[in-house]
C-alpha positions as CSV (number, residue, x, y, z in Angstrom):
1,X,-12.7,30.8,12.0
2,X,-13.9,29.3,8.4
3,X,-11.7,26.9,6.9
4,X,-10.5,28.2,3.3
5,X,-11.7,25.1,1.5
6,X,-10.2,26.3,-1.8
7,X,-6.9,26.9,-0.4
8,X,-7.0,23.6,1.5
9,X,-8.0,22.2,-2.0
10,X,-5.0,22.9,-3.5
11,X,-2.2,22.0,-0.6
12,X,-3.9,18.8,-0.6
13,X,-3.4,18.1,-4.1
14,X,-0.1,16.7,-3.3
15,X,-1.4,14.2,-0.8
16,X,-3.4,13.2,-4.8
17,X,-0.2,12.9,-5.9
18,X,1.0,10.8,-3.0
19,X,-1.9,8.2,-3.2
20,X,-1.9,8.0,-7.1
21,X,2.2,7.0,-6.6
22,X,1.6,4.7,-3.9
23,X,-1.5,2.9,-5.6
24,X,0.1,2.1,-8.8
25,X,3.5,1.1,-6.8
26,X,1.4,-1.2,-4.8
27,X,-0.6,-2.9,-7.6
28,X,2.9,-2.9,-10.7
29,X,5.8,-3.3,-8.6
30,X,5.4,-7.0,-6.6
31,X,4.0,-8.5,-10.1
32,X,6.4,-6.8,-12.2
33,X,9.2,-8.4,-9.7
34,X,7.5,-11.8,-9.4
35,X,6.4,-12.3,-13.0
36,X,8.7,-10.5,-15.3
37,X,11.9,-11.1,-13.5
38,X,11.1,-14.2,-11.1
39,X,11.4,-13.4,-7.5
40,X,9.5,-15.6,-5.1
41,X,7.1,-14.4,-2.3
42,X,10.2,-13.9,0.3
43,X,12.5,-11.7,-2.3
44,X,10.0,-9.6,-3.8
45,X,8.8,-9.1,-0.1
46,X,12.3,-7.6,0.6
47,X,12.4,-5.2,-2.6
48,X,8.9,-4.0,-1.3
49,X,10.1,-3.4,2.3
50,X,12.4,-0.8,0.7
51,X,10.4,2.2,1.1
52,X,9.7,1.6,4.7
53,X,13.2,1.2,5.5
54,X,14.0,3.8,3.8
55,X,10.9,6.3,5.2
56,X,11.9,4.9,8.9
57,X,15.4,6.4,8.0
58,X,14.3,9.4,6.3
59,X,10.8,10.8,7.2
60,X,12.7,11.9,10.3
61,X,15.2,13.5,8.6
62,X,13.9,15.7,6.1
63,X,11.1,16.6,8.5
64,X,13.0,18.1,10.9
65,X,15.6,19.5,8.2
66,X,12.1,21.0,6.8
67,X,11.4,22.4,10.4
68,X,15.1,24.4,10.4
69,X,14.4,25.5,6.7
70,X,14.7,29.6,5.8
71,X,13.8,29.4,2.1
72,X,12.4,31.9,0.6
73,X,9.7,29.5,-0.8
74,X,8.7,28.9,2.8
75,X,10.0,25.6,4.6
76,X,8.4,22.7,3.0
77,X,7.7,23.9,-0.4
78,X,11.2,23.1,-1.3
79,X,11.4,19.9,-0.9
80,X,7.7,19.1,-2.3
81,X,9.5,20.4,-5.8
82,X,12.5,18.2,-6.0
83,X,10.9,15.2,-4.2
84,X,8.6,15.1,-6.7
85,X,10.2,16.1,-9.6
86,X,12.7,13.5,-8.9
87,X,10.1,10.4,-8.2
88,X,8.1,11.5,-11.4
89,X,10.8,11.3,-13.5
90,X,12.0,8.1,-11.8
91,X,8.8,6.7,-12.0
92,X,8.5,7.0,-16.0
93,X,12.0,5.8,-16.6
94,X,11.2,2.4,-14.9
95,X,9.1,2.5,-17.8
96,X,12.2,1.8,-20.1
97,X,13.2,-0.8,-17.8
98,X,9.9,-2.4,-17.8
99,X,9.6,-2.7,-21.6
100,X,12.9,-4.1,-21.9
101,X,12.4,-6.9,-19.8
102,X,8.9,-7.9,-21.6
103,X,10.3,-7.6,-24.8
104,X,13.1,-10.3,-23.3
105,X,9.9,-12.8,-22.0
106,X,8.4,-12.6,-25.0
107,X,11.9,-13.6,-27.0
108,X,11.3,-16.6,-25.3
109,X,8.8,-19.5,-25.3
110,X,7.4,-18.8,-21.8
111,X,4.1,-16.7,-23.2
112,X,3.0,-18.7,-26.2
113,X,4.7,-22.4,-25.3
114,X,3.3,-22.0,-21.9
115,X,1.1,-19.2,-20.6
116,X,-1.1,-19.1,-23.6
117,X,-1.7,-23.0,-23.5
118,X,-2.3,-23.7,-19.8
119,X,-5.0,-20.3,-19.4
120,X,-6.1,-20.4,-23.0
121,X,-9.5,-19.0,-22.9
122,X,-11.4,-21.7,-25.1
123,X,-10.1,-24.8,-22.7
124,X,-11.8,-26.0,-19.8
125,X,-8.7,-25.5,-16.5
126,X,-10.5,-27.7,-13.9
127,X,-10.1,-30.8,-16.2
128,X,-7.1,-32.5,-14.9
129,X,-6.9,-33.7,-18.8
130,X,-5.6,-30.0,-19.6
131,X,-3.0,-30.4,-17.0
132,X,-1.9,-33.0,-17.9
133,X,-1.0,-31.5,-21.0
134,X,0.4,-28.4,-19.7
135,X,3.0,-30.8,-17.3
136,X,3.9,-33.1,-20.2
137,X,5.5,-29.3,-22.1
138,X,6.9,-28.3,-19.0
139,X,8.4,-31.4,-18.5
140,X,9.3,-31.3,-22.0
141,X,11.2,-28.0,-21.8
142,X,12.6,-28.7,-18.0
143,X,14.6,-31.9,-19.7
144,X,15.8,-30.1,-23.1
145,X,17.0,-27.1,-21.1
146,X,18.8,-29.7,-18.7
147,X,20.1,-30.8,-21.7
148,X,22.0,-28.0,-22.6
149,X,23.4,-27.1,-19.6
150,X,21.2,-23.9,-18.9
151,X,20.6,-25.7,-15.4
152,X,22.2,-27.6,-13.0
153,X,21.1,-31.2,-11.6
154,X,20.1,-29.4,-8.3
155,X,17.8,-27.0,-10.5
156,X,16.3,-30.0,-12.1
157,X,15.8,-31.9,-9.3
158,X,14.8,-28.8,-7.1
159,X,11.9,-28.1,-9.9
160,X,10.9,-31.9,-10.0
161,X,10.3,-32.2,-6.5
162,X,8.8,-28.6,-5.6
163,X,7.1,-28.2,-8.6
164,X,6.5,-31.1,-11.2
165,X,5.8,-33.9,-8.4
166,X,3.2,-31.8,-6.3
167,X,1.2,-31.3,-9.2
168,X,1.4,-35.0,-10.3
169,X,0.6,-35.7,-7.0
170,X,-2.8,-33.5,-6.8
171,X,-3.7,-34.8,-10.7
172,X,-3.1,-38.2,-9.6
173,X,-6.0,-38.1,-6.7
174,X,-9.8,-38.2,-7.2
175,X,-12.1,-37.4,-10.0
176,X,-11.6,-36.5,-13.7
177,X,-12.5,-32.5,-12.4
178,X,-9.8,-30.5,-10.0
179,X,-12.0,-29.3,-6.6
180,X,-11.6,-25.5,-6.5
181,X,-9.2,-25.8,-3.5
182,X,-7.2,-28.1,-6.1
183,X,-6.9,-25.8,-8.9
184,X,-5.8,-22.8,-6.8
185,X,-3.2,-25.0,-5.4
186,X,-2.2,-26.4,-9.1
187,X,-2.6,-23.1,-10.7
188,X,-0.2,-21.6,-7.8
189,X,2.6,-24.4,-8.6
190,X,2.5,-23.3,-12.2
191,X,2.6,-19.7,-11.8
192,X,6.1,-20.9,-9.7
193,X,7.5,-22.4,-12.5
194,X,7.2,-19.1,-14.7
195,X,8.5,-17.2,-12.2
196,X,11.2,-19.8,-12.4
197,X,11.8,-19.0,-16.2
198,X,11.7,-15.5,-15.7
199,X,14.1,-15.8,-12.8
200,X,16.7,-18.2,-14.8
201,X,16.4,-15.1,-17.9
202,X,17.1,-12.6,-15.2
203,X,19.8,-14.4,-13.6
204,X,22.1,-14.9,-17.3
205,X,21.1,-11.5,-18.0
206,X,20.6,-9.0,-14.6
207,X,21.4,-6.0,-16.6
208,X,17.9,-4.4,-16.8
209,X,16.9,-6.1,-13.7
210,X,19.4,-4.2,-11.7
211,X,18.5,-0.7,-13.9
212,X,14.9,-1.8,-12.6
213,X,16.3,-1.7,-9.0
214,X,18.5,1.6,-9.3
215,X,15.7,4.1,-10.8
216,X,13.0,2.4,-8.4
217,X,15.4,3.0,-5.3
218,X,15.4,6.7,-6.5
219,X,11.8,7.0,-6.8
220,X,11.5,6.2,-3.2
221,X,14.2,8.0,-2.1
222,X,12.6,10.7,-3.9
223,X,8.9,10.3,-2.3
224,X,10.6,10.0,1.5
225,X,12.0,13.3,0.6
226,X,8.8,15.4,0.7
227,X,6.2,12.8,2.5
228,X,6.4,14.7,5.6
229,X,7.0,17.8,4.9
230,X,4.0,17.7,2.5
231,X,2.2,16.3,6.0
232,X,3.8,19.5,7.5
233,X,2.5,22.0,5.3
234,X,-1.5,21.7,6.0
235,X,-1.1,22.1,9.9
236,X,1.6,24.9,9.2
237,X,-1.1,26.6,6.9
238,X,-4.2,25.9,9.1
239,X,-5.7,27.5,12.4
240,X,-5.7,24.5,15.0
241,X,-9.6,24.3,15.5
242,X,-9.8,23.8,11.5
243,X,-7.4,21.4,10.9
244,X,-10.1,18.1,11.5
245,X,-12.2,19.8,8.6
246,X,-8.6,20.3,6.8
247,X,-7.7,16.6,7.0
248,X,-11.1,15.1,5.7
249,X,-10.3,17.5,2.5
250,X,-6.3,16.3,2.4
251,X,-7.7,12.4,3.0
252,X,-10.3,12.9,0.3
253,X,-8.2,14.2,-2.5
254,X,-5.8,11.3,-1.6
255,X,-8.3,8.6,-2.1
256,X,-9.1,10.3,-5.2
257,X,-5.7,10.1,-6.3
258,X,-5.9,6.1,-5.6
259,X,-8.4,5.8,-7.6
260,X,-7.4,7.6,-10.2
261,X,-4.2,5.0,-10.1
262,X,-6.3,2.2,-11.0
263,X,-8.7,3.4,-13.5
264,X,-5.2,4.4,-15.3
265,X,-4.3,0.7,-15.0
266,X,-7.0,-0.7,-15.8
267,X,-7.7,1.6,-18.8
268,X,-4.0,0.6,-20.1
269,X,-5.8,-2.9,-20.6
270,X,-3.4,-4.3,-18.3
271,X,-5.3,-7.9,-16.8
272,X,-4.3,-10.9,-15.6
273,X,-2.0,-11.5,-18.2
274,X,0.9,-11.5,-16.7
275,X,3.8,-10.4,-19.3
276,X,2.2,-7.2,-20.3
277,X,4.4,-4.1,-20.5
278,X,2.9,-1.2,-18.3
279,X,4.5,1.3,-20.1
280,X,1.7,3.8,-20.6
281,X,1.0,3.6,-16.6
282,X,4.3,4.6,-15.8
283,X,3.9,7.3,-18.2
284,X,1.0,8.9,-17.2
285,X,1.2,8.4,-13.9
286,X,4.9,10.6,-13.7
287,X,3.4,13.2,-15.6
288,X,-0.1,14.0,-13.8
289,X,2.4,14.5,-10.9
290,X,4.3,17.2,-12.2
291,X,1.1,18.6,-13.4
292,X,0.2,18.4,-10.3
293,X,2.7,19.9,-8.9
294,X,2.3,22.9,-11.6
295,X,-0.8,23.4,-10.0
296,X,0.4,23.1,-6.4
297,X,3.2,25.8,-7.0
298,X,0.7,28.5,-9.1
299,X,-1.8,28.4,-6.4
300,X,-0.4,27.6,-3.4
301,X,2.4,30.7,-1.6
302,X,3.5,28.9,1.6
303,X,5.2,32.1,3.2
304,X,1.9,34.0,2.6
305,X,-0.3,31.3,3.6
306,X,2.0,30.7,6.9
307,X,1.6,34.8,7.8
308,X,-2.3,34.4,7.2
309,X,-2.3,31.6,9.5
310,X,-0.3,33.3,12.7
311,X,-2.6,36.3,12.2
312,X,-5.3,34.3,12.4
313,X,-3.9,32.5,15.5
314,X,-3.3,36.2,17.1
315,X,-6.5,37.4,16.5
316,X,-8.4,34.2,17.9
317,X,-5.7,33.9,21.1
318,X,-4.9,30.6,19.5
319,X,-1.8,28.7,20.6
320,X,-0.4,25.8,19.5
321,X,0.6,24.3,23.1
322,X,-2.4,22.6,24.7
323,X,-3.2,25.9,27.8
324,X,-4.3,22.8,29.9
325,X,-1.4,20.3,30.1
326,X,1.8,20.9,31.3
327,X,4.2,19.7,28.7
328,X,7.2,18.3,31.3
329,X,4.6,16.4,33.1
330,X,5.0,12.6,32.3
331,X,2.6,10.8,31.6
332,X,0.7,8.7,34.5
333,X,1.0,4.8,34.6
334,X,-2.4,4.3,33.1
335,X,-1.6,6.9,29.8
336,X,1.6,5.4,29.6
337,X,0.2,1.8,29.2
338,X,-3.2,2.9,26.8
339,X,-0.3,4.4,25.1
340,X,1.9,1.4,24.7
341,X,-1.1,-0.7,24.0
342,X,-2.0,1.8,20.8
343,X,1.0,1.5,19.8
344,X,1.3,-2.4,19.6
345,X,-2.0,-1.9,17.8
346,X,-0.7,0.4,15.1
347,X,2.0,-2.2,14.3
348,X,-0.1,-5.1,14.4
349,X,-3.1,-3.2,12.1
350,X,-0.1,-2.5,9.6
351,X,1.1,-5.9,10.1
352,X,-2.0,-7.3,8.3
353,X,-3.1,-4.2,5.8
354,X,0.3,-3.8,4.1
355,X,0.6,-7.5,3.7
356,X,-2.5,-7.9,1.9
357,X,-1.5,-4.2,0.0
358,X,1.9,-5.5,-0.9
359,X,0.9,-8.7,-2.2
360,X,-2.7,-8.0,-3.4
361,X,-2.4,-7.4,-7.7
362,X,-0.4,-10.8,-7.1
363,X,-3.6,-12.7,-5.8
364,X,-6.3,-11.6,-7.1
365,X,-6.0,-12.5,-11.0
366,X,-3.8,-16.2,-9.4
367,X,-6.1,-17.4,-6.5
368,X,-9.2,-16.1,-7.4
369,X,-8.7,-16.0,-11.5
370,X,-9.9,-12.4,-11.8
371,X,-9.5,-11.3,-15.4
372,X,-9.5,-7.5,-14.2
373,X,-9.0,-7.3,-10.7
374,X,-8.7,-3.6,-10.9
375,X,-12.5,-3.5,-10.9
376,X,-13.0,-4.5,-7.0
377,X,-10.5,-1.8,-6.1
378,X,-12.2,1.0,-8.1
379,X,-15.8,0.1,-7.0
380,X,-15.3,-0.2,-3.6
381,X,-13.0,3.1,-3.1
382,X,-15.7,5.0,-5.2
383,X,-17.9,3.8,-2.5
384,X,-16.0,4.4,0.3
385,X,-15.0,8.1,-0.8
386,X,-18.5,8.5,-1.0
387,X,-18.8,7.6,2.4
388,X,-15.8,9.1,3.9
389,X,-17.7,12.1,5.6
390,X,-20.6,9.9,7.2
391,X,-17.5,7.5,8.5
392,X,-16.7,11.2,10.3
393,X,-19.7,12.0,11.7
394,X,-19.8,8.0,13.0
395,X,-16.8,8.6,14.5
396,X,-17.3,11.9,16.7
397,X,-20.8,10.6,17.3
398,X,-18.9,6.5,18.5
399,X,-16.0,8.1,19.7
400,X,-12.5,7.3,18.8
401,X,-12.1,3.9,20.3
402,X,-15.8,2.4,19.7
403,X,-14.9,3.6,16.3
404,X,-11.4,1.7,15.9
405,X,-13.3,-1.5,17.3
406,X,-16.1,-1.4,15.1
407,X,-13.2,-0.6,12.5
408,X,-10.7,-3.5,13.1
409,X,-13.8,-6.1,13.7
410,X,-15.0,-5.2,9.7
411,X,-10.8,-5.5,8.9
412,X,-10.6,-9.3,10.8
413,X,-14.3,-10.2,9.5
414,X,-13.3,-9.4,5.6
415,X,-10.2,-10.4,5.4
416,X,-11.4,-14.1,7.0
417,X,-14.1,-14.7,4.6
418,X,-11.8,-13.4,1.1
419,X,-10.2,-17.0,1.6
420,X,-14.0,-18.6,1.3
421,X,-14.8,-16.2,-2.2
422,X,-15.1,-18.5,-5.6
423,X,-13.1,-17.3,-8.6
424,X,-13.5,-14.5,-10.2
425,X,-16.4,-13.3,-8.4
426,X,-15.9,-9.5,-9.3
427,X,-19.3,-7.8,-7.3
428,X,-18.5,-10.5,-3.9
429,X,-15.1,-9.5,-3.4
430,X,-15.9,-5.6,-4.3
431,X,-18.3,-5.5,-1.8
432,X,-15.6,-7.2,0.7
433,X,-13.1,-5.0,-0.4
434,X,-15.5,-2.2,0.1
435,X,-16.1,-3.7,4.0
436,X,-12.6,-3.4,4.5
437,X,-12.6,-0.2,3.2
438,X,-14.8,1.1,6.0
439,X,-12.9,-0.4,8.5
440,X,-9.4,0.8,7.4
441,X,-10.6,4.5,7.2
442,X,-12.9,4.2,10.6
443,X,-9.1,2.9,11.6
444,X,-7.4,5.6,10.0
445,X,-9.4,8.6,11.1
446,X,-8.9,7.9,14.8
447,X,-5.6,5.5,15.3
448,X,-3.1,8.7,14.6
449,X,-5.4,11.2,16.6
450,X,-5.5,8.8,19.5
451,X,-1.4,8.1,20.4
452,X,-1.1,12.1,20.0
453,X,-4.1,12.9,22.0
454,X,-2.0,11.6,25.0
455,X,0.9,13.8,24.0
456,X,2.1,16.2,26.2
457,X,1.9,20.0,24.8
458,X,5.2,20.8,22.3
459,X,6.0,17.2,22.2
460,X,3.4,16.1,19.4
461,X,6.3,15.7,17.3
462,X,7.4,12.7,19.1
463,X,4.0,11.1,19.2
464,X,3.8,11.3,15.5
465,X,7.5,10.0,15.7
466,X,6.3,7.3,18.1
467,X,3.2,6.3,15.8
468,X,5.5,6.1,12.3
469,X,8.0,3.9,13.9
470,X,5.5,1.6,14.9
471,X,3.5,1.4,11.2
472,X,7.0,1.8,9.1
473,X,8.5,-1.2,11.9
474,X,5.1,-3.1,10.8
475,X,5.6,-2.3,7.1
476,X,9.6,-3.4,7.1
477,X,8.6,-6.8,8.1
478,X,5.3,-8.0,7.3
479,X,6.0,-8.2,3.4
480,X,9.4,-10.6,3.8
481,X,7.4,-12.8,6.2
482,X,3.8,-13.6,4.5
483,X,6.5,-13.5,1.4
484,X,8.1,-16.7,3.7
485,X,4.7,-17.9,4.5
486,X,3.6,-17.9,0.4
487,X,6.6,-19.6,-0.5
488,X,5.9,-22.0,1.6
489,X,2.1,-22.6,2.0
490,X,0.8,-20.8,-1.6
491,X,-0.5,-17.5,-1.9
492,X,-4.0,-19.0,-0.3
493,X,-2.0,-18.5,3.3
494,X,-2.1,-14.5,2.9
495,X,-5.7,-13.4,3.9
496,X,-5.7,-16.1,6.7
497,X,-2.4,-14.1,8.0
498,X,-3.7,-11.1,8.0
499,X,-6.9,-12.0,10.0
500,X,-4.8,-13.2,12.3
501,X,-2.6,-10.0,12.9
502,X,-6.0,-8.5,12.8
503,X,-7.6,-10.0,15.7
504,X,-4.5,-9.8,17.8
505,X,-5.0,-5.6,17.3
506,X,-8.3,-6.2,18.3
507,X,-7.3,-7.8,21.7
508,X,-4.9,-4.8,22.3
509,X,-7.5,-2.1,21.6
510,X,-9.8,-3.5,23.6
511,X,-7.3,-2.6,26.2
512,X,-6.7,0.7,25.6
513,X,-8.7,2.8,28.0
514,X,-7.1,6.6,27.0
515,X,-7.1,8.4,24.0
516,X,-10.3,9.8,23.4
517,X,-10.3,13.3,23.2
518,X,-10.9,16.1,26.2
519,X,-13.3,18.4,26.2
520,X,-12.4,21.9,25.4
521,X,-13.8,25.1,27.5
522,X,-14.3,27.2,24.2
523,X,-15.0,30.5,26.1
524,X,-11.8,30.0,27.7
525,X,-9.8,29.0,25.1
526,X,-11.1,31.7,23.1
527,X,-12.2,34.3,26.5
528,X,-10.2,37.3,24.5
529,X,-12.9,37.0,21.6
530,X,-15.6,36.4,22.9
């Protein structure tokens, strides 16, 4: 009955893959698109909804064409190669794109006309002398591009009134010194006009924003390919009673890989600064994934590993139906509605997380002036990874749904006081991120485990089916709407949004009265062994 921890080691190296991927996607991607090529909120929202569309689409797919697989390289191992072969590759090419599209900014006057001036380190930003100074050259420019004919008189007067006059307007008021609410909202108005600039440069020249587009569509294309049959592989490989142990090994290596992500961006002296080319992340990040995958394929023989497992399984009587449920019975009136209710939860936890995920390298170095706002990230994962098997043990000893309360309460409490945090407090917001960090893996160890606890025998498929529709559905939507709600409100609206969406999972789970897993008669379910 022991768990092979080295075998379990290296199946789950691809889950490091997975998180390293998603973790620099997450923190290059929405800048890349709002600073270097000038999407607002709302459109950069909808470029990073792609990948849940697309895994709604295709997770389904390629798992079950996985399930009906014969290769001789077992069923999943397949597409775990090309996947990932594919997105690495994909992944460093946008690289190419990237650089072009820097080198374009800085032919311009947008970095050292502009950027450098208004956040030049040796000038004091809350005097409202500075931005003074900073609106009289972008006024400057905004009438000699006018001028000659780069913009229409709707562009000009759309930037006057959105832009120019609501920073007038807040300069205008009070004392000689902007309040700290003031210079978020004055700093957010100016980070709109260089997204403006960028967007005017895309727009009369989308040729590398639309290569940008292509290879980044086949990099997620790429990763749907293989997420769930990697998923797949470590049940497939693992005796049922081991497969809790197994997934705190798999969720390990991939928050490992996540912070392995961010040391490589922040090591690539990528900051604030918003016109820096991340070429070197791209780079590395694409090749420690095929090495990874080197590694995967020289240690790791599905077919052999798959025989192991069912003669494990016949030794131990194991099955993989549950002996005590009846898998055609439906479920009672009660299940059904804890079920439902989970469900609603799972969308609305998503609703909030992936909003805050999506958009998160955006605020940090803009609202609260963070020079490297990789540094909360990496010291509050370190912490939590550290932490991940006492979370465990808190868990079986709380119980699944004490646990996600305790959980989503630490989600709503952190996310609510972020918008309260002064600038560029690095140790503050690490420890809040690290907060939040407890709460989203007390969350994630017992949300999943919970909707397919009240499966029905075979049908555990559907559950997991059931529980990736509702966090994809979540993940679809939530970017274009706080991306709506920024537009329209300033980045400052995103925390208090996802607090929100956070309490209202709270209500639901409160709710939920089924999930919590049955106790097991081990001398039955194991009475040919004993």
């Amino acid at each position: 009955m022991k768990l092979n921890y080295k075998t379990t080691f290296y199946v789950g190296l691809i889950f490091f893959s997975i998180s390293m991927f998603w973790q620099a996607y997450d923190m290059l991607i929405a800048k890349t698109l709002i600073d270097k090529f000038g999407l607002n909120q709302f459109e950069s929202g909808i470029v990073m909804a792609f990948d849940n569309i697309m895994a709604v689409i295709l997770l389904p797919l390629f798992g079950a064409l996985s399930d009906k697989s014969t290769h001789k390289l077992g069923r999943r191992t397949p597409y775990i190669i090309i996947g990932t072969l594919v997105a690495a590759v994909a992944f460093m090419m946008l690289a190419f794109a990237d650089y072009r599209q820097t080198e374009k900014i800085e032919a311009t006057d947008i970095i050292e006309s502009h950027y450098d001036i208004a956040f030049d380190d040796d000038v004091d930003i809350t005097l409202k002398a500075h931005w003074y100074m900073v609106i009289d050259i972008m006024e400057t420019e905004r009438d000699q591009t006018y001028a000659q004919g780069l913009i229409s008189t709707s562009e000009f007067d759309e930037w006057e009134s959105t832009i120019y006059q609501p920073i007038s307007d807040i300069l205008a008021a009070g004392s000689q010194e902007l309040s700290v609410s003031d210079q978020t909202k004055v700093r957010d108005l100016y980070y709109q006009y260089l997204s403006l600039r960028a967007w005017e440069l895309t727009k009369n020249d989308p040729e590398v924003f639309y290569t940008f587009l292509a290879i980044l569509f086949v990099a997620l294309v790429s990763m749907a390919i293989y997420r769930t049959p990697a998923i797949a592989l470590m049940p497939d490989v693992t005796i049922k009673p081991n497969r809790t142990k197994a997934n705190a090994i798999v969720t390990f290596l991939g928050a490992i890989g996540g912070v392995f992500s961010v040391f490589v961006i922040l090591f690539s002296g990528l900051n604030k600064h918003a016109y820096h080319n991340h070429v070197s992340v791209y780079i590395v990040i694409g090749s420690i994934m095929i090495i990874t995958l080197g590694i995967f394929l020289w240690k790791v023989k599905e077919p052999l590993l798959v025989k192991d497992k069912e003669a494990r399984e016949a030794a131990y009587n194991i099955k993989e139906t549950d002996p005590y449920e009846n898998p055609k019975k439906a479920l009672n009136k009660e299940k059904r509605l804890s079920l439902y209710l989970l469900l609603t939860t799972v969308f609305l936890l998503f609703f909030g997380y992936n909003a805050v995920m999506s958009k998160i390298a955006d605020y940090l170095p803009k609202v609260l002036n963070m020079e490297f706002y990789q540094l909360p990230f990496i010291i509050a994962q370190g912490v939590v990874i550290a932490m991940i098997l006492p979370i465990g043990i808190l868990s079986l000893k709380m119980g699944r749904k004490k646990s996600m309360l305790l959980g989503i309460f630490l989600l709503m409490i952190s996310m609510g006081v972020i918008v309260f945090i002064e600038q560029n407090q690095i140790i503050l917001t690490a420890g809040i991120i690290m907060i939040a960090g407890f709460g989203w893996t007390l969350t994630g160890v017992n949300i999943y485990p919970m909707v397919v606890e009240l499966s029905r025998g075979r049908n555990v498929g559907t559950y997991t089916g059931y529980y990736y529709a509702a966090s994809m559905g979540a993940q679809i939507f939530t970017p274009i709407l706080s991306g709506i709600l920024m537009d329209r409100y300033g980045r400052i609206i995103l925390f208090p949004y996802a607090t929100i969406f956070m309490a209202l999972a709270l209500a639901t789970m409160l709710l939920v009265k089924h999930g919590d897993p049955q106790k097991i008669d081990f001398k039955k379910f194991f009475k040919k062994k004993v």
